[in-house]
VEXKOLMAR-956193 format. One line per field, with one value per residue (C-alpha): residue in three letters; chain; residue number from 1; x, y, z. Coordinates in Angstrom, 2 decimals, m for minus. Each point is the difference from the previous one (the first is absolute). Example, Ala and Ser with C-alpha at 12.3 -4.5 7.8 and 13.67 -1.06 7.14 Angstrom:
// residues 2
drenmi	ALA,SER
volum	A,A
miza	1,2
xx	12.30,1.37
yy	m4.50,3.44
zz	7.80,m0.66
***
This chain:
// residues 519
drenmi	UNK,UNK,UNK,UNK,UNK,UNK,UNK,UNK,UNK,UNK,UNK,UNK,UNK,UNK,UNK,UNK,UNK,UNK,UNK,UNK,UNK,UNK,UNK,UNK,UNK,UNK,UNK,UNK,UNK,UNK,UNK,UNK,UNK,UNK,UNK,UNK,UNK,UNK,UNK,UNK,UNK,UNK,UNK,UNK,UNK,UNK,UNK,UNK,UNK,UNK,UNK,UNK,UNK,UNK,UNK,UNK,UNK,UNK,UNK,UNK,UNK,UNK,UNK,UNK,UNK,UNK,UNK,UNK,UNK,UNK,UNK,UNK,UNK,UNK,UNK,UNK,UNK,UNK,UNK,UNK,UNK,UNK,UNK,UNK,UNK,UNK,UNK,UNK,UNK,UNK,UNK,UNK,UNK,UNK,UNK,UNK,UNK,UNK,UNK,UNK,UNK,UNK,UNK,UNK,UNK,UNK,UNK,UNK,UNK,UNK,UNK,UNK,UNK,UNK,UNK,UNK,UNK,UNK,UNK,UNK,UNK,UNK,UNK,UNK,UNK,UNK,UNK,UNK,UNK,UNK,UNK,UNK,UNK,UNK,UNK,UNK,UNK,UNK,UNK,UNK,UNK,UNK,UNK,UNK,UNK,UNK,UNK,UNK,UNK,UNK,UNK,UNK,UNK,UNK,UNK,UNK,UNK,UNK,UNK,UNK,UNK,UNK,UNK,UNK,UNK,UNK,UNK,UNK,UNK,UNK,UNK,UNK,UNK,UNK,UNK,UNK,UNK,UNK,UNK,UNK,UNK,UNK,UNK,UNK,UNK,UNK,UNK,UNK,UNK,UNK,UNK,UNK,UNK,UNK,UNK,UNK,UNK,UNK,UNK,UNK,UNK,UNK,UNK,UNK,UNK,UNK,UNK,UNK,UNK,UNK,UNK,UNK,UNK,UNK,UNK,UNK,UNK,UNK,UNK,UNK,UNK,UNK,UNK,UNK,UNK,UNK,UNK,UNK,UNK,UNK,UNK,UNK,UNK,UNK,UNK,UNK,UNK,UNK,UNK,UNK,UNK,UNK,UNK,UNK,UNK,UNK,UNK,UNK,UNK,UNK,UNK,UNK,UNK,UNK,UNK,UNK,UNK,UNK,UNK,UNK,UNK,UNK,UNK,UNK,UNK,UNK,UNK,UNK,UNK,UNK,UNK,UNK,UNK,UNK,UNK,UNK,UNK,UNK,UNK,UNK,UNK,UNK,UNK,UNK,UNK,UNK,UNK,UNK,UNK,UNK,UNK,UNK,UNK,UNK,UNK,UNK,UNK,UNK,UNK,UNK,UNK,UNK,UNK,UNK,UNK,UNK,UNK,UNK,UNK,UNK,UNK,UNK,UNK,UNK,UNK,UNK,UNK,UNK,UNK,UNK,UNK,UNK,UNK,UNK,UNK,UNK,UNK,UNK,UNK,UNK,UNK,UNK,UNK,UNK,UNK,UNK,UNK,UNK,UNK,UNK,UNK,UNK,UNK,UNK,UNK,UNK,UNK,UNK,UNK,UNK,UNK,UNK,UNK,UNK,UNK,UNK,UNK,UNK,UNK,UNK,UNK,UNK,UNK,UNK,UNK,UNK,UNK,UNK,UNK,UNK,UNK,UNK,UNK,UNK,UNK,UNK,UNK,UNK,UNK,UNK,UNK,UNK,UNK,UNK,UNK,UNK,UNK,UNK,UNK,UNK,UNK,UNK,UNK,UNK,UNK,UNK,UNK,UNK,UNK,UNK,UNK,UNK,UNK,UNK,UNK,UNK,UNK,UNK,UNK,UNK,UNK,UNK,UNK,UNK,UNK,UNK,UNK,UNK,UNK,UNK,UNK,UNK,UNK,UNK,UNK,UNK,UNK,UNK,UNK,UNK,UNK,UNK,UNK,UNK,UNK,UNK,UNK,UNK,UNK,UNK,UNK,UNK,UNK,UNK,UNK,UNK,UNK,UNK,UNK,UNK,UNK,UNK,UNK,UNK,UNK,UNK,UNK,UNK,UNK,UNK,UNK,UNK,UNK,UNK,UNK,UNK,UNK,UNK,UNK,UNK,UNK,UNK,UNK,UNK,UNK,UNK,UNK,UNK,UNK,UNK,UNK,UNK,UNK,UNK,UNK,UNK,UNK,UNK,UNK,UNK,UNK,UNK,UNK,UNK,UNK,UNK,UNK,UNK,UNK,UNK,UNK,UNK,UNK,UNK,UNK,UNK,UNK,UNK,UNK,UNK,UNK,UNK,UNK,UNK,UNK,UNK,UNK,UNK,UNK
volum	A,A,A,A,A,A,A,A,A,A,A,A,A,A,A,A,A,A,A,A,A,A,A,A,A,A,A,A,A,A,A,A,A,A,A,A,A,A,A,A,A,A,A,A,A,A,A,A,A,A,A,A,A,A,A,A,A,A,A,A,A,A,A,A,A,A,A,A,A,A,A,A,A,A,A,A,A,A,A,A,A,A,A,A,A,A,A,A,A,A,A,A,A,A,A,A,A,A,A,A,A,A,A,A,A,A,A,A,A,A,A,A,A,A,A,A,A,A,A,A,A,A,A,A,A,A,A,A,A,A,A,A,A,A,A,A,A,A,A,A,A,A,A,A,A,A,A,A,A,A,A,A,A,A,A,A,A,A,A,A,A,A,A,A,A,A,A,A,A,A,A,A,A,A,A,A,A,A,A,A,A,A,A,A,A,A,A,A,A,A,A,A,A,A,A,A,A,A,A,A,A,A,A,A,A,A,A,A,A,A,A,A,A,A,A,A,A,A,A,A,A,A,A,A,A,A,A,A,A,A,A,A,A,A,A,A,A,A,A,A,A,A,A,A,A,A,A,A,A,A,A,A,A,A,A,A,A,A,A,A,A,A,A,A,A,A,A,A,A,A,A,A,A,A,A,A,A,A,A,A,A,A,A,A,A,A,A,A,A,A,A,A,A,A,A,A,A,A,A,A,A,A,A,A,A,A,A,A,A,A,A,A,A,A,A,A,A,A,A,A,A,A,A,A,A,A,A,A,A,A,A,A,A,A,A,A,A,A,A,A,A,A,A,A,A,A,A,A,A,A,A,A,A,A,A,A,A,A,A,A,A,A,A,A,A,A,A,A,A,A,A,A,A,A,A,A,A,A,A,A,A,A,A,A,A,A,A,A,A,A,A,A,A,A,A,A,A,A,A,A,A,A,A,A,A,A,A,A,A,A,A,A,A,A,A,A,A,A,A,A,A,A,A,A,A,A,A,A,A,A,A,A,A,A,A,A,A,A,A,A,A,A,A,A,A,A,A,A,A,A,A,A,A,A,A,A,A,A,A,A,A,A,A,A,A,A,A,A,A,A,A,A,A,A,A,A,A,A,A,A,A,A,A,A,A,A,A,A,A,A,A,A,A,A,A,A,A,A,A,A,A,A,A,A,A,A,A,A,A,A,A,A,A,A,A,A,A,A,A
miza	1,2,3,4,5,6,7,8,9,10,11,12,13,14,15,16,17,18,19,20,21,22,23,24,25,26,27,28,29,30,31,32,33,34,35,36,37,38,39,40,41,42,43,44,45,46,47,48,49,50,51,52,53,54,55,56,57,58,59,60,61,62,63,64,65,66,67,68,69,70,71,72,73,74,75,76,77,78,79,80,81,82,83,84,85,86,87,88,89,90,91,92,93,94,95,96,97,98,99,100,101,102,103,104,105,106,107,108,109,110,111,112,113,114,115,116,117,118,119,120,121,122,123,124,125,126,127,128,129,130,131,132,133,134,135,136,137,138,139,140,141,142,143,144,145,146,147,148,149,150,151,152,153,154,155,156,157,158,159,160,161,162,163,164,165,166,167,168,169,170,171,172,173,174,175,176,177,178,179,180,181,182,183,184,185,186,187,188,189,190,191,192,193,194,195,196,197,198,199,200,201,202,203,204,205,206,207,208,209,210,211,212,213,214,215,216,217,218,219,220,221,222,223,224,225,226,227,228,229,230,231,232,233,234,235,236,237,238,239,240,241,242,243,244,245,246,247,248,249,250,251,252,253,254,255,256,257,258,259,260,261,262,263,264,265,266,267,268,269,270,271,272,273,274,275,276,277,278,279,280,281,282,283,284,285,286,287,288,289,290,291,292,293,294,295,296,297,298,299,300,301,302,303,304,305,306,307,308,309,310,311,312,313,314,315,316,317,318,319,320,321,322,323,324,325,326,327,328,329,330,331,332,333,334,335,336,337,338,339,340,341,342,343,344,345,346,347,348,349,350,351,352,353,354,355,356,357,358,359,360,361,362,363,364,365,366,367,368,369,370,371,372,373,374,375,376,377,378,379,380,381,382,383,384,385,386,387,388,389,390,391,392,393,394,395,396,397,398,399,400,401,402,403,404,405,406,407,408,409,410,411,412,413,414,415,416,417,418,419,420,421,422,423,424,425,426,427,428,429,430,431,432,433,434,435,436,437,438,439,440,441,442,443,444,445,446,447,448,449,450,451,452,453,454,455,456,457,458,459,460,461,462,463,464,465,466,467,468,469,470,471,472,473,474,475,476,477,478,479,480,481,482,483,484,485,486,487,488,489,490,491,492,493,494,495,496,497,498,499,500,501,502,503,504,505,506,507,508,509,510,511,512,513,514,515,516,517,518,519
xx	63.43,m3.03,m0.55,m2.62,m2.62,m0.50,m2.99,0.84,m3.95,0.35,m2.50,m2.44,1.01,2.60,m2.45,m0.03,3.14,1.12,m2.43,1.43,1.84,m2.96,m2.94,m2.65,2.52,1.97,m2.60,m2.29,3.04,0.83,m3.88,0.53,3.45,m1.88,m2.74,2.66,2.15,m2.88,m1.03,3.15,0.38,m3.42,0.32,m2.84,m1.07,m1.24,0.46,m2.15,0.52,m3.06,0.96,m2.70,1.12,m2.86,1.21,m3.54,m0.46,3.79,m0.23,2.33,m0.92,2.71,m1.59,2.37,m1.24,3.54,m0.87,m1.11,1.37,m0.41,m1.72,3.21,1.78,m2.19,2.20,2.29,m1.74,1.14,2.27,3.54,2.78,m2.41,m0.26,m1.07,3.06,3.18,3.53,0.24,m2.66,0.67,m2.77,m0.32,m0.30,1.00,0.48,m3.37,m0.35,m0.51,m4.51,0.31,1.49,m2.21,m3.27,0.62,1.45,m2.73,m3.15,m0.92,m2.61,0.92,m2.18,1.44,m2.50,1.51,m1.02,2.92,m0.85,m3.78,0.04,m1.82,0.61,1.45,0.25,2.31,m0.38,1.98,m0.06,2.95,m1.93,1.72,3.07,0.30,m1.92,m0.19,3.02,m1.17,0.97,m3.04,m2.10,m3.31,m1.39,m3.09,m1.22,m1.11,m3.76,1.22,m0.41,3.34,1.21,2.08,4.08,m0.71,0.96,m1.14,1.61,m2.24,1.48,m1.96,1.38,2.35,3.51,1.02,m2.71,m0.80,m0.11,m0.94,3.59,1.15,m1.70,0.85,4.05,m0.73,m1.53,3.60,1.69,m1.39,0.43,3.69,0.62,m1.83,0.13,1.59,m3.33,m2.10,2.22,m0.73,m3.71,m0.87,m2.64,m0.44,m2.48,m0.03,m3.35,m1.07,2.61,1.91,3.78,2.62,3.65,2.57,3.20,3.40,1.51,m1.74,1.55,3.29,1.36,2.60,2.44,2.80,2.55,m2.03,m3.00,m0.87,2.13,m1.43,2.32,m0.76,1.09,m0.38,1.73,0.80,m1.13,0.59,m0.35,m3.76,0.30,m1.49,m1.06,0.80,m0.41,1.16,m0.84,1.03,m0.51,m1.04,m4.05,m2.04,m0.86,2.06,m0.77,0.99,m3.70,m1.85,3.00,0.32,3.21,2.80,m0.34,m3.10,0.15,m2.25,m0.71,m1.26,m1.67,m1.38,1.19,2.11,2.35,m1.14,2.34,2.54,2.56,1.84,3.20,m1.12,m0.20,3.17,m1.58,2.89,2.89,2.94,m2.53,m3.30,0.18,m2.39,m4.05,m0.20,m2.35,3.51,m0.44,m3.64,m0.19,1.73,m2.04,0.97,m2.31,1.11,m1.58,0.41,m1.84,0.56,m1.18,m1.40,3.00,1.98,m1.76,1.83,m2.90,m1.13,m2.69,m2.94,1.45,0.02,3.63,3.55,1.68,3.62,1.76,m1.75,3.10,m2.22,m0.16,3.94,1.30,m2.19,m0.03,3.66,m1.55,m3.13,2.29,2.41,m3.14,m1.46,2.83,0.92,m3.23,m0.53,3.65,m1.79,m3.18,2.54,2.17,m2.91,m2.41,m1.16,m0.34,m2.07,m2.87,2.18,2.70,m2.53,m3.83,m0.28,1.18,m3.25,0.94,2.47,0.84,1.55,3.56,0.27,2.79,m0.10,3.01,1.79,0.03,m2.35,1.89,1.95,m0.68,2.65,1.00,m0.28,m3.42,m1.11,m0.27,2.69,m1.26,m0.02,2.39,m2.05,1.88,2.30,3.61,1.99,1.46,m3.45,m1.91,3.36,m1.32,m3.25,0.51,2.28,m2.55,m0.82,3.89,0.95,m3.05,1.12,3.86,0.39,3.70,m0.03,m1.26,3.14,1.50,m2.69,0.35,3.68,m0.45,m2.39,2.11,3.21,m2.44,m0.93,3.82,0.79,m2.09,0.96,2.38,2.95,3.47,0.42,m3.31,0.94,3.09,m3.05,m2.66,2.50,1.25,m4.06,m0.55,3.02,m0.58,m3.85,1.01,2.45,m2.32,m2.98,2.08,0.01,m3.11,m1.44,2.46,m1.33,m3.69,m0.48,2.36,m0.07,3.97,0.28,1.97,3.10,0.05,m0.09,2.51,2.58,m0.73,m1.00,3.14,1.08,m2.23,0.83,m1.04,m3.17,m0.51,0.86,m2.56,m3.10,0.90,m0.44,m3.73,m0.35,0.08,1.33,2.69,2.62,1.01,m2.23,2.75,2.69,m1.00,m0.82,3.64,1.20,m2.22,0.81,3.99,m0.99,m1.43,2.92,2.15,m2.37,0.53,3.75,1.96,1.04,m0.90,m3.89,m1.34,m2.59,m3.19,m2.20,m4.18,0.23,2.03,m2.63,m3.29,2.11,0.62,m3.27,m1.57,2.07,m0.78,m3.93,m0.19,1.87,m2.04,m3.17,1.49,0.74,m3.43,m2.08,0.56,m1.38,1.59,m1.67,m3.30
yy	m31.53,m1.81,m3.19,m1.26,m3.24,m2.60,m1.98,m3.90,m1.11,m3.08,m0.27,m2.77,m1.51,m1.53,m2.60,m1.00,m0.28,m2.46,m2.42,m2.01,m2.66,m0.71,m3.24,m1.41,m2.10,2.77,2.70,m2.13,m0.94,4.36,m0.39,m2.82,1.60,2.95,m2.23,m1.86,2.81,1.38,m3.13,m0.80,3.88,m0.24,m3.21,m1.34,m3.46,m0.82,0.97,m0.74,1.06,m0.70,0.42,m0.51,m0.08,0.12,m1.34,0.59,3.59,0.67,1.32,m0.18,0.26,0.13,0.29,m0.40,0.02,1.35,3.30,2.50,2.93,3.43,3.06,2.01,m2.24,m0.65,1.81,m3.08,m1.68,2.18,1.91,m1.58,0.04,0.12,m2.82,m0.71,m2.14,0.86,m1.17,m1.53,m2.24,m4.05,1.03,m1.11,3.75,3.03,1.65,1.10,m0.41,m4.00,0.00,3.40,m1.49,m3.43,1.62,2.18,m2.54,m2.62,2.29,3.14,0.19,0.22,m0.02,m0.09,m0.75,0.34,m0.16,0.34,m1.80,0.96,3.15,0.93,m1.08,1.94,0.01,1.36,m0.81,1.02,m1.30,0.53,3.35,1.71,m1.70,1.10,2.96,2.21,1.48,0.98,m2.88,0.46,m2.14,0.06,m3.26,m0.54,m1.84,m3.75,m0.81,m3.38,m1.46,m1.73,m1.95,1.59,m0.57,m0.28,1.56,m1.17,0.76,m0.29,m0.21,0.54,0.61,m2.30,1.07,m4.19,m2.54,m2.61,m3.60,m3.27,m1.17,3.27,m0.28,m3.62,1.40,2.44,m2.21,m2.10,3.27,1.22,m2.88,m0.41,3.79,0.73,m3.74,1.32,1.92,m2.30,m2.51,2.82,m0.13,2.43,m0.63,0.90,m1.03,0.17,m0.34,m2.09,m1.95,m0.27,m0.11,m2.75,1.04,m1.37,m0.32,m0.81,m0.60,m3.65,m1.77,m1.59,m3.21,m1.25,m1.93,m1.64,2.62,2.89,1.10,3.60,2.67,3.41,2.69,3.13,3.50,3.23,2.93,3.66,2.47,3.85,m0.90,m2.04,m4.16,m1.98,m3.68,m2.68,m3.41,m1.96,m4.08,m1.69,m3.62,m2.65,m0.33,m2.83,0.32,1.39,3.97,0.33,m0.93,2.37,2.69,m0.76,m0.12,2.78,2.58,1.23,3.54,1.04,3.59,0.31,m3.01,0.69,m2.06,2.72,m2.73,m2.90,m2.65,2.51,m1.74,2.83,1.74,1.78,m3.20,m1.47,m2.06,0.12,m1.95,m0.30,1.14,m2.38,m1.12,1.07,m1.19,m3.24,m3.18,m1.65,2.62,0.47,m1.63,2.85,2.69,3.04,1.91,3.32,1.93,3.52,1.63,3.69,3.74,0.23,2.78,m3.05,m2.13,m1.16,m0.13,2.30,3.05,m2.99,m2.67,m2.51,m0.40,0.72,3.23,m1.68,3.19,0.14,m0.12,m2.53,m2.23,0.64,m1.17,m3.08,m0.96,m2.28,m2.03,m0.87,m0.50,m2.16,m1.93,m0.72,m1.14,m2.67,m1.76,0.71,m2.16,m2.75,0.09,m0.15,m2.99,m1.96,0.47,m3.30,m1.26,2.39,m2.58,m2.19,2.45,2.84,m0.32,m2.86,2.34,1.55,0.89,1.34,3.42,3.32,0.86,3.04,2.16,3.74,2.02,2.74,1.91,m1.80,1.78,m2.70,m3.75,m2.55,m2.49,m2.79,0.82,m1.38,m2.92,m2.14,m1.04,m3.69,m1.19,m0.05,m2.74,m2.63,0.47,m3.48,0.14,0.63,m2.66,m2.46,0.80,m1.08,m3.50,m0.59,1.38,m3.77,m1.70,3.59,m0.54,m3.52,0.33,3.55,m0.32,m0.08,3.37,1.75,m2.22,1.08,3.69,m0.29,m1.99,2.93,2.64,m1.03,0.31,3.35,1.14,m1.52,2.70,3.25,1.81,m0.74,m0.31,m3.16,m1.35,m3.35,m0.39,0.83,m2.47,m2.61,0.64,m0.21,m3.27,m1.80,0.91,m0.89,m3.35,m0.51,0.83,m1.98,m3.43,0.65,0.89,m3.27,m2.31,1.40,0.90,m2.63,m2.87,0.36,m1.47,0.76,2.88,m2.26,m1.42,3.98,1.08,m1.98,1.04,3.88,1.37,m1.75,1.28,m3.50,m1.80,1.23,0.40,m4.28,m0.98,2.27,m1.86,m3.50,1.27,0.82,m1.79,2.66,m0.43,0.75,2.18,2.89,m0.45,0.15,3.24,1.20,m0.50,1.96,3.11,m0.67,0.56,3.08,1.56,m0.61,1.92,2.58,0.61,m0.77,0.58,3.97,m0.32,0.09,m3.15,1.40,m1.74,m0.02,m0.14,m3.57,m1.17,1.59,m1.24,m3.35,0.22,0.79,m2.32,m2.83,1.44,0.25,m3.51,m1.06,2.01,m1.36,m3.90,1.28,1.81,m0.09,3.42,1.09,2.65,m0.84,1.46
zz	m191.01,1.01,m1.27,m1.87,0.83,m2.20,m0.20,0.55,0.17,m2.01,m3.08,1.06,m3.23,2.42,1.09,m3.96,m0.37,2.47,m0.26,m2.75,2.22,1.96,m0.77,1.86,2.23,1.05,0.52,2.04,2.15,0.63,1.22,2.36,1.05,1.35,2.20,1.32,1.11,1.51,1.54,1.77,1.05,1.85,1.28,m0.93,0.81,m3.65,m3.28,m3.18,m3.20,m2.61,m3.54,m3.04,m3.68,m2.30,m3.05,m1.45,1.17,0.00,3.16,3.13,3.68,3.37,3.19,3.33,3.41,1.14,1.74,m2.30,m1.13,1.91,m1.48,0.55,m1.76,m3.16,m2.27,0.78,m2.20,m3.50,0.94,m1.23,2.67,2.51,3.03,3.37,0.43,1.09,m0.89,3.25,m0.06,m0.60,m2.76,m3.68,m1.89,0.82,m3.30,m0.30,m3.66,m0.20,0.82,m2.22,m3.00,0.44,m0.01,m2.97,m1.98,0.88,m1.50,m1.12,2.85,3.72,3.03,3.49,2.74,3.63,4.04,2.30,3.33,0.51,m0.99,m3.68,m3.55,m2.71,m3.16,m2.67,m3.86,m2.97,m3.83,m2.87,m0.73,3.46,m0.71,m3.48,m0.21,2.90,1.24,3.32,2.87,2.59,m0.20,1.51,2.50,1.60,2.85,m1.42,m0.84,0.71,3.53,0.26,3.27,2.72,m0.96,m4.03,m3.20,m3.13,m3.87,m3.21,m3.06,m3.41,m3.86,0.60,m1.91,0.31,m0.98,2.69,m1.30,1.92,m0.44,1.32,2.74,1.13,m0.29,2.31,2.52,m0.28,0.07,2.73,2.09,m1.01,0.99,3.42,1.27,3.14,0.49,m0.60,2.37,3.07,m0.95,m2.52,m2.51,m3.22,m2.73,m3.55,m1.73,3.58,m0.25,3.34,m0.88,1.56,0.84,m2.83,1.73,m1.69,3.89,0.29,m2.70,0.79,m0.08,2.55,m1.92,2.74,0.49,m2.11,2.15,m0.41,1.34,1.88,0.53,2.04,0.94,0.22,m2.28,1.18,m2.08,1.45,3.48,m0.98,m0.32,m2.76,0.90,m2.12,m0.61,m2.97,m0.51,m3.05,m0.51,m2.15,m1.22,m0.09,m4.03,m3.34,0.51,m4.34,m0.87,2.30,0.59,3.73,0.91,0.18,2.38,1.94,1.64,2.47,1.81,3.10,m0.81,m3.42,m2.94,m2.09,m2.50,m0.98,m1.50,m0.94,m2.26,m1.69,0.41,3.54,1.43,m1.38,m2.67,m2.05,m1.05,3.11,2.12,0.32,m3.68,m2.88,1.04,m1.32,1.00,1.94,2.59,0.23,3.31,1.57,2.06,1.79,2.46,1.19,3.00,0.09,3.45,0.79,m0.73,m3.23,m1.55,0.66,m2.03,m3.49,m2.03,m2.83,0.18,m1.05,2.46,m2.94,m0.63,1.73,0.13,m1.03,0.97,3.71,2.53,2.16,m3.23,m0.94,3.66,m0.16,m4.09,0.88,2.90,m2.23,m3.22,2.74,1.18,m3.34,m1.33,2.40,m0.31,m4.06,0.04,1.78,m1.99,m3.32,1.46,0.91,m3.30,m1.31,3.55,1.72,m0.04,1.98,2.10,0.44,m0.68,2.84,3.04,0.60,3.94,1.81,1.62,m0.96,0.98,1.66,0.68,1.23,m1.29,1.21,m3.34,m2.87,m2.74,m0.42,0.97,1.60,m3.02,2.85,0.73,m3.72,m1.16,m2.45,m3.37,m0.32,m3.24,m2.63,m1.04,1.98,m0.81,0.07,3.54,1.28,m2.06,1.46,3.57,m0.68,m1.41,2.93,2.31,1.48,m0.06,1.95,2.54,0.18,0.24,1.13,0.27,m4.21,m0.05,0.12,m2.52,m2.49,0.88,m0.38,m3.64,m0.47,0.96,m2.35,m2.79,1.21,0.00,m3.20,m1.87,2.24,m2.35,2.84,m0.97,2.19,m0.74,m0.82,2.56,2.76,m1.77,m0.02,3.61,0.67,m2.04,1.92,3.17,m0.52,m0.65,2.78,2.45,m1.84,0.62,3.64,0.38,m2.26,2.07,3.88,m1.16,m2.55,0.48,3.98,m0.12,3.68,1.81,0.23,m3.61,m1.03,1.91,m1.40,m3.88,0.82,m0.23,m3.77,m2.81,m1.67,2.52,0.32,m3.43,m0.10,2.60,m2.12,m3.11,1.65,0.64,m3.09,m3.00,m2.70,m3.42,1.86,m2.51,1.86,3.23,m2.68,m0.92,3.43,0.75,m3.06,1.27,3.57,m1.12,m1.85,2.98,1.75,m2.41,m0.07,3.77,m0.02,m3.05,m0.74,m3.48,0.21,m2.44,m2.27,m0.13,m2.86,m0.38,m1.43,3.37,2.26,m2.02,0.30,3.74,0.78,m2.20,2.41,3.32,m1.20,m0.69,3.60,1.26,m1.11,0.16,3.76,1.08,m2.82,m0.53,m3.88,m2.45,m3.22,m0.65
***
């Protein structure tokens, strides 16, 4: 039985139909991708790209001086699926439907004026009455009445399906420079309405805090025998990103600007991962690198969002989420002092690290969160910072009063038998240490008292003029640690003995050294 054909010509009605998703911005950038693929393809030395919006005349004009399109490839130019790109080119498109979909859903009117090299202009034309009318896909062209230079092709637009306002305009000059600042960093040129455009770069704008510079990480990822470049730095900015949406993530594609402050779910903006956006971590930013064929690329058929689902996207998504989280931690801890512990650190350098696999990042390769607030043994430390540079044989007396606190509130069965021990011990070795370092007594004078804890604790109290109701006490503890060591029967001591204890050795300590515990 033979089979029959079907006839898959798709209606031109197509063109219609998926147009919807597509303004100004993103058309005009489908234009521009095109130049610049052919521009880098070529090898051109430069590339200019004029654009005109006539807000009066509603009119739109492209012209590229990036090669030109050849007469045997015309058809290129409307025919959807079609492109002079292949899937192994470092390219922007290869879809062949993006410069399709933008012209059509720019205007109503199309005129494409092209001279490949030096060879003649062309022209092809077509209005919404082929697309919606005539069924039949030829289309004629012609060779151009218009005297165009060597290398250029040129795209009218007319019947405008968006209306072009001033404002419009003036976002699109931003956007542009935002999206191809890589471009225009290599020395393309493009105009809009005469204006030359500047590159906007979100790569420039760290601080260096002490401890938090900027981190670059860098690798490659396998992908069916093919390897995808790929850099990701995350960091700290120079400014709050809430007001003007500028922090999150950044993703760019072979060097084009694809995400741009991404702070949604693909990113991990959500709670246990980087947190919910907020203005506490709007100091964070995220740039992500992506260099490689363009089927590898993880962005969508317009190239103006992130395919989620893209396996190049999936293996990276936990270093960027890892990366982003780290330093939205530090931008939460340190709100309310970023004028002071972040805005100031205007220079430093980028840490750089190359990684044998970049799906997942090294937890010692980013940075600790400060506290965001100083817990009591920490804000201890400090006060004591100039009696421990002073008299550094105090400081493990204070880390020892310090760590007895510490033990006291572990939910240990022995707690206080170990805090005690701690406290006692602390205060044995405190007297010798105030006698030798303090007193100066002499090696001779010591040795005759270091062996009897009553001895020595006899010759501190003569230097120091306390109720000797403190020593009393000092001796009642002292004989309770002694049954705690010795006896069988393990003495129980309570929270009120320990507060008490330490209380005692605290204030020897600071009659001794000057050591402080009270805030």
């Amino acid at each position: 039985m033979n089979p029959k054909i079907l006839d898959a010509t798709p209606e031109k009605r197509i063109f219609l139909s998926i147009i919807s998703e597509y303004d100004l911005k993103r058309s005009i950038c489908e234009l521009i991708d095109n130049a610049i693929d052919l521009w880098s393809k070529n090898k051109r030395a430069d590339l200019e790209i004029k654009i005109l919006a006539d807000d009066r005349q509603q009119t739109i004009s492209i012209e590229d001086n990036a090669g030109g399109i050849e007469e045997a490839k015309l058809d290129h130019v409307v025919s959807p699926g079609k492109t002079s790109n292949d899937i192994h080119d470092d390219v922007i498109g290869y879809f062949g439907v993006g410069s399709k979909r933008a012209v059509v859903a720019l205007a109503q009117d199309v005129a494409i004026h092209s001279r490949f090299q030096n060879e003649r202009s062309f022209t092809v034309k077509f209005d919404e009455h082929w697309i919606t009318e005539e069924p039949d896909w030829h289309l004629p062209y012609a060779e151009s009445k218009r005297l165009l230079p060597a290398y250029t092709t040129l795209i009218e637009l007319s019947k405008l399906r968006v209306h072009v306002t001033r404002d419009e305009i003036e976002a699109l000059r931003k956007h542009l420079s935002e999206v191809y600042s890589k471009f225009l960093d290599r020395g393309a040129v493009i105009n809009v309405n005469g204006v030359r455009l500047g590159a906007i770069n979100f790569d420039d704008e760290w601080s260096y805090p002490p401890d938090l510079f900027p981190a670059k990480f860098s690798g490659e990822i396998p992908i069916d025998g093919r390897k995808v470049e790929i850099e990701i730095l995350s960091g700290l900015i120079d400014h709050p990103g809430d007001p003007d949406n500028s922090y999150g993530v950044f993703i760019y594609c072979n060097n084009r600007l694809i995400a741009r402050g991404l702070t949604d779910f693909s990113v991990g903006f959500v709670p246990g991962m980087v947190g919910n956006p907020h203005y506490n971590i709007s100091l964070v930013r995220t740039i992500v690198k992506i260099k490689g064929q363009s089927r590898d690329m993880p962005w969508d058929s317009s190239k103006s969002g992130i395919s989620s689902k893209h396996p190049v996207f999936q293996a990276l998504r936990p270093s960027i989420i890892d990366a982003t989280k780290k330093f939205a931690q530090v931008s939460r801890s340190l709100q309310g002092k970023w004028d002071s512990q972040v805005f100031p650190y205007s220079t430093g350098h980028i840490i750089e690290e190359k990684l044998d696999t970049i799906t997942s990042i090294p937890k010692s390769y980013l940075p600790t969160p400060p506290a965001s607030k100083l817990k009591w043994h920490q804000k201890i430390i400090s006060i004591n910072e100039p009696i421990l540079a002073e008299k550094p044989w105090s400081a493990g007396l204070l880390d020892s009063v310090i760590a007895s606190e510490l033990i006291s509130k572990y939910p240990l069965t022995q707690k206080n038998r170990i805090a005690f021990i701690v406290l006692d011990s602390t205060l044995e070795i405190a007297y010798k240490e105030y006698l030798v370092n303090e007193k100066a007594i002499g090696i001779a004078a010591f040795k005759k008292i270091a062996e009897n804890r009553a001895d020595i604790q006899a010759e501190v109290a003569k230097h120091l003029k306390l109720d000797p109701q403190v020593f009393k006490k000092v001796d009642h503890y002292y004989k309770l640690r002694c049954d705690l060591i010795h006896q069988r029967a393990t003495p129980n001591v309570t929270d009120s003995q320990i507060e008490d204890y330490r209380t005692i050795v605290e204030d020897l300590l600071e009659a001794m050294f000057g050591l402080k515990f009270s805030l």
